[in-house]
C-alpha positions as CSV (number, residue, x, y, z in Angstrom):
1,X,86.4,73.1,133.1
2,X,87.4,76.5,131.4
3,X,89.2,76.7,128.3
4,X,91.9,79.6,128.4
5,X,92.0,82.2,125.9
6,X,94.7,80.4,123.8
7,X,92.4,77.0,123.4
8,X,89.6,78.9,122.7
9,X,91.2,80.9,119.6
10,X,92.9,77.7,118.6
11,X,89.8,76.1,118.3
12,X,88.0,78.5,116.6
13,X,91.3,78.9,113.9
14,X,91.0,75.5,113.1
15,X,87.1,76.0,112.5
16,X,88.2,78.6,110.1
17,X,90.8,76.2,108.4
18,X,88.4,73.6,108.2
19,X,85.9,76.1,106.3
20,X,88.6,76.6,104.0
21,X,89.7,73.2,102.8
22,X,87.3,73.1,99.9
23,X,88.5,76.7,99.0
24,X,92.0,75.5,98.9
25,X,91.6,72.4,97.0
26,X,89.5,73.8,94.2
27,X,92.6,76.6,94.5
28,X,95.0,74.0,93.9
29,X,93.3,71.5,91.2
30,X,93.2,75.1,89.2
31,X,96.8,74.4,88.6
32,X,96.2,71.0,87.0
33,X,94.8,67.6,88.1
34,X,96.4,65.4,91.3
35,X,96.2,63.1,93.6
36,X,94.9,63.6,97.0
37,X,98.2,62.4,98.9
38,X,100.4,65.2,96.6
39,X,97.0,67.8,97.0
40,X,97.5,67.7,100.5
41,X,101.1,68.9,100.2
42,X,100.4,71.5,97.4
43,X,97.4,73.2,99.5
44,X,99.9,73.2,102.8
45,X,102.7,74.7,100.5
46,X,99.9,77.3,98.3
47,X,98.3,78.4,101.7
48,X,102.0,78.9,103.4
49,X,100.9,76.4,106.2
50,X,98.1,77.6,107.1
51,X,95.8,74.6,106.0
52,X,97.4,71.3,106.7
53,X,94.5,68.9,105.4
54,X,94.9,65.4,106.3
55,X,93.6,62.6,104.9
56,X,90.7,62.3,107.2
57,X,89.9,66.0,106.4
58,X,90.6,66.3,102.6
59,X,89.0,62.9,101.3
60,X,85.6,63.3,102.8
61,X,85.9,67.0,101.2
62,X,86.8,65.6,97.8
63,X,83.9,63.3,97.9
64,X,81.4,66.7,98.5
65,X,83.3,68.1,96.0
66,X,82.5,65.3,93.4
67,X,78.8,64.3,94.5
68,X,78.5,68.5,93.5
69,X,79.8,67.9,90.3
70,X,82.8,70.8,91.1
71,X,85.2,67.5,90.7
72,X,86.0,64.6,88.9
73,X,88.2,61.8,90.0
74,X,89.4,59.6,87.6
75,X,91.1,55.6,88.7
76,X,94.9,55.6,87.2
77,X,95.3,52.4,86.3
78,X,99.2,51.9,86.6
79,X,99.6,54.0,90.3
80,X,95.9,52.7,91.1
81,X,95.5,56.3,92.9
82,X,92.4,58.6,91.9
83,X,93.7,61.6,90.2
84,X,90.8,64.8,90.6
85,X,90.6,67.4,88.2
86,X,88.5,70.8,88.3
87,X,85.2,70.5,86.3
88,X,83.8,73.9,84.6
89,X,81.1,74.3,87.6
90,X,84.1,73.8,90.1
91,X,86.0,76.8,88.2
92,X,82.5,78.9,88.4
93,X,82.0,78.0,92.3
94,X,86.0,78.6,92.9
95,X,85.7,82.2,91.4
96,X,82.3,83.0,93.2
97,X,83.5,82.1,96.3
98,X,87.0,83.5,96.3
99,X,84.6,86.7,95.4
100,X,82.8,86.1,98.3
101,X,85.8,85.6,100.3
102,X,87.1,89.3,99.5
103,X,83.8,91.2,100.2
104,X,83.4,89.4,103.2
105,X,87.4,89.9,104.3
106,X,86.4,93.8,103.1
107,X,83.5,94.1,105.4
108,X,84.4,92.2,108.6
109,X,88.0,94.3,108.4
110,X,86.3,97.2,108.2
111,X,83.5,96.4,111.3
112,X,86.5,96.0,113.2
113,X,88.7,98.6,112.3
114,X,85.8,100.9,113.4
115,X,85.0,99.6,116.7
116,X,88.9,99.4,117.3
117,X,88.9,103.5,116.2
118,X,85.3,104.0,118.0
119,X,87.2,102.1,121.3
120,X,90.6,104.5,120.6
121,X,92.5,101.2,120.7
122,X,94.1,102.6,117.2
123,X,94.7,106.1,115.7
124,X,92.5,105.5,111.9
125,X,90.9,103.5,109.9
126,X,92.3,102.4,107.1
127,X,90.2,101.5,103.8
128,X,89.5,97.8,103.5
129,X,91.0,95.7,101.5
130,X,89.2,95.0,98.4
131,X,89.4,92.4,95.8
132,X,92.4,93.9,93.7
133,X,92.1,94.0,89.2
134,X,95.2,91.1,89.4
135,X,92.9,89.1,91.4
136,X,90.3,89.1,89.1
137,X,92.7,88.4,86.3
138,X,93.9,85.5,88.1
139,X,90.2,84.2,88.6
140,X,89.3,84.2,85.1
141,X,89.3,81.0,83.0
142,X,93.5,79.9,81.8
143,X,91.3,80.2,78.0
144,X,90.3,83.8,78.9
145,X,91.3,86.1,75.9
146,X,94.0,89.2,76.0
147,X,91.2,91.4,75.8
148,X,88.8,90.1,78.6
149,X,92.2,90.3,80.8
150,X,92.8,93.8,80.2
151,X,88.6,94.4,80.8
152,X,89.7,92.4,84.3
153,X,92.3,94.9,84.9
154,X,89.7,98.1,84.5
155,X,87.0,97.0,86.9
């Protein structure tokens, strides 16, 4: 049986969204510990929609996420839920990664601007987008000082 055009993408989009889950989550327990019922909501709102973790996607992620030490979940004893904060190494891996993320963004954008100009299916190429100095601000630790923000905001 073949798979039309429109299965095929939507397969490979949920691929994508799958290999962004643990992106997302250490992205959201940067703004403060949580649950994993109200983390699912909070990584569907941060990401506009575009990941919608379930439970049978996030929890097995969060378990990874701990057995690497980039978590810690912590039994609340009057909700008996496990509220997961962001451990030091999580913060180190989240800003390496969203690094990562923005250089590889940068170069597959720019392969395929060029063989879209090379093909004349568009007029230029535009310069690829590159991690911008708010970014960086943004990735550095909440106890960063006023000075290694404004170094952020050179590079």
């Amino acid at each position: 049986m073949s798979l039309t055009p429109e299965k095929i993408v939507s397969s490979w989009e949920r691929q994508m969204q799958k290999g962004y889950l643990k992106l997302a989550t250490l992205f959201t327990l940067t703004r403060g510990a949580m649950h994993g019922y109200r983390m699912m909501g909070r990584i569907k709102e941060l990401t506009l929609g575009m990941i919608k973790p379930t439970a049978g996607g996030l929890y097995p992620a969060l378990k990874e996420l701990e057995e690497e030490g980039l978590v810690r979940g912590e039994w609340e004893q009057e909700d008996r839920r496990k509220v997961y904060h962001i451990t030091k190494k999580g913060r180190e891996v989240f800003r390496e990664a969203v690094e990562k993320h923005f250089e590889l963004v940068s170069f597959t954008r720019g392969w395929i601007l060029k063989g879209l100009s090379e093909l004349k299916i568009i007029r230029e190429v535009k310069q690829p987008l590159d991690m911008t100095p708010e970014i960086r601000v943004l990735l550095l630790d909440k106890k960063a000082s006023v000075k290694e923000k404004i170094e952020a905001l050179k590079t």
